[in-house]
C-alpha positions in Angstrom: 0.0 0.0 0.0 3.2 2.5 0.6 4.5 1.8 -2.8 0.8 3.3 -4.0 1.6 6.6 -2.5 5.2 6.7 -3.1 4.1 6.5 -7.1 1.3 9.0 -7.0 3.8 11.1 -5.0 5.9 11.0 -7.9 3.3 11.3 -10.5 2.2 14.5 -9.5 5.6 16.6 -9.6 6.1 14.8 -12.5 2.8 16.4 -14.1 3.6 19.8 -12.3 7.4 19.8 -14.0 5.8 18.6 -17.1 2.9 21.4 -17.2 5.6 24.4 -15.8 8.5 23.1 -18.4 6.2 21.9 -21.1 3.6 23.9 -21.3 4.2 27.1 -19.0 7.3 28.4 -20.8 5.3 28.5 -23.9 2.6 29.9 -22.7 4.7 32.7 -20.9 6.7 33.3 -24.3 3.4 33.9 -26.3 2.1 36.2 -22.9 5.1 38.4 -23.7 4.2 38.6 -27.6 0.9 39.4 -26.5 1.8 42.5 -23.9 4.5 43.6 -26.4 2.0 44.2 -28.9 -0.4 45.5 -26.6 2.4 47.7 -25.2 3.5 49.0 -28.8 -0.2 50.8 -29.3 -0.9 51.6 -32.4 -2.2 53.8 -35.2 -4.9 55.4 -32.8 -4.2 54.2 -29.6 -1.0 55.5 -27.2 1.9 53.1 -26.7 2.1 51.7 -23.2 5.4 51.6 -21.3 3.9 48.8 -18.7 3.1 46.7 -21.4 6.1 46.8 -23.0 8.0 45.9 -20.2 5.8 42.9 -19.0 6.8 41.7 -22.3 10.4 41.9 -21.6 9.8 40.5 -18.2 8.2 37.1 -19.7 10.8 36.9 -22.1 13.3 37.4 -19.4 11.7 34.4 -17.7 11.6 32.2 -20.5 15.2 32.5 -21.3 16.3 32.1 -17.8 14.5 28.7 -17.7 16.0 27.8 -21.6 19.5 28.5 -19.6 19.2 26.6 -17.1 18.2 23.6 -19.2 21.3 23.8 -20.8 23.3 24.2 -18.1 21.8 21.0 -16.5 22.5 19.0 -19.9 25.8 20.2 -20.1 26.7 19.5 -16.3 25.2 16.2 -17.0 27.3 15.1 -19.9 30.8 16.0 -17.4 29.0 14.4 -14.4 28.6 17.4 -12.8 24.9 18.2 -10.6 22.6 21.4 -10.7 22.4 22.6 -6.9 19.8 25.1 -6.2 21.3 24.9 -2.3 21.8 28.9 -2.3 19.5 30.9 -3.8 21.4 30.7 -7.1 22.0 27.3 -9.3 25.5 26.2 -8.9 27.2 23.3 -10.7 29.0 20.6 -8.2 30.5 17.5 -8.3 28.2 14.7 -8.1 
């Protein structure tokens, strides 16, 4: 009966990482498309500086998380491990 929980334990952050990597990053990369546009105005309308720079801001995001994909293949291929034991990813020794 503990094995049970012990897989729907894993299932779940399995399903969370697949929804945040899969799904989430593009999802926030077409958000910042969208408030870029809505940021930029247009022919009648006023541009809007917020906009803009929520657009930046999701793009900053999704580029962080593209980085530190890499980074964890590449650690992986020289045996190397992503910490996140500070606040900031490290790479250590496994």
């Amino acid at each position: 009966m503990h094995n049970l929980g012990f897989v729907l334990e894993a299932a779940w952050k399995v399903l969370l990482a697949g929804l945040i990597l899969g799904a989430g990053l593009p999802a926030l990369f077409a958000l910042g498309v969208r408030s870029l546009a809505y940021g930029a105005g247009g022919p009648d309308r006023a541009p809007r500086p917020l906009g803009t720079a929520g657009g930046y801001l999701c793009f900053a995001i999704v580029l962080l998380g593209v980085m530190l994909g890499i980074t964890f293949i590449v650690a992986s291929g020289f045996g190397k491990a992503l910490s996140f034991e500070h606040v900031y990813p490290t790479v250590v020794d496994k």
